[in-house]
Structures are given as structure tokens and as C-alpha cells.
N, C-alpha and C positions, 0 to 999 in steps of 0.2 A: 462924388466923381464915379463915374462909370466904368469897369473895366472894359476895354474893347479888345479884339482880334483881327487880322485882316487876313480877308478867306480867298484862294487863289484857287480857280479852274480852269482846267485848260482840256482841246483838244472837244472831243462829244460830251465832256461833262459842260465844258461852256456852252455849249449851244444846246444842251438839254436844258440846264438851268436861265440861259438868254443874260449871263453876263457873266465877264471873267475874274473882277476885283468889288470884296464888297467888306464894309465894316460893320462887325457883329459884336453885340453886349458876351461877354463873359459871365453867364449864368449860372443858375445851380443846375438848370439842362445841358450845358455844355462845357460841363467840367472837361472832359478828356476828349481825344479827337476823332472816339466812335459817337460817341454823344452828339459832339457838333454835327459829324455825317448828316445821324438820323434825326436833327432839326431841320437838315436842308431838304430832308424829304424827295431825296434823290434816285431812291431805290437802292439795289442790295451793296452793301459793303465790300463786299466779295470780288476778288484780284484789282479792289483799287487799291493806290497807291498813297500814301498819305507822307508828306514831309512837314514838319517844324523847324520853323529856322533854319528852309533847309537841308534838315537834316530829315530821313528815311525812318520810319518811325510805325510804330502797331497802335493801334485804336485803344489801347489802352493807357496812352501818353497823357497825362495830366498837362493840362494849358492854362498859361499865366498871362498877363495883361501883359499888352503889345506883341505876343507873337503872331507869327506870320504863317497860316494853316496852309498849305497847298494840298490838292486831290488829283493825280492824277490816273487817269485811266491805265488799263495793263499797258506795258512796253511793247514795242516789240522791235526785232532787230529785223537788220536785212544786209 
């Protein structure tokens, strides 16, 4: 059985990448969630935004089967 993740983008990272919900293998390349970033080949890591489960979280987060990765772009307020 395969470990999987479900990878969430939203905002200019979905329409850069051209979809917003996608399910990914849990690999020895995508152990943690700068890893996964730099699988999606999306360009620099840099003021995005990364949640797990959810929760708010640094590229350094080790990822377990069935978590939920979301990327989001910087905030901003108004």
C-alpha cells in the first residue's frame, strides 16, 4: 500500500500550478514539506505559506500518510 498526501493550493499558486487539489505518493523525496514544495517544482519557497492539518507549520515538518499539505501564497491584510 502506498502512502499518500493531499496537496492543497490556493490563490496564484493554483493557477500557476493549473489545479488546486491533488494526491501525492509519500516518498523518500517528500519526506517533510520543503521537500514536497521542491517536487512540485513551483519555484522559491520563500514568504509561502505551508499548513498541515491545518495547522501553520516551517518546511521542516516531517509528513505522514494521509495528511493534508496546503501552500499558501503571502497574506496580506486590508
Amino acid at each position: 500500500m502506498i502512502d499518500v498526501l493531499q496537496v492543497l493550493l490556493f490563490a496564484s499558486l493554483r493557477d500557476r500550478a493549473g489545479w488546486s487539489v491533488r494526491q501525492m505518493p509519500l516518498t523518500a523525496r517528500t519526506n517533510t514539506a520543503g521537500e514536497l514544495w521542491a517536487e512540485l517544482q513551483l519555484g522559491s519557497l520563500l514568504a509561502i505559506n505551508i499548513a498541515v492539518n491545518q495547522q501553520l507549520v516551517g518546511p521542516e515538518r516531517v509528513l505522514c500518510n494521509g495528511d493534508e499539505v496546503a501552500f499558501l501564497p503571502p497574506f496580506t491584510g486590508g
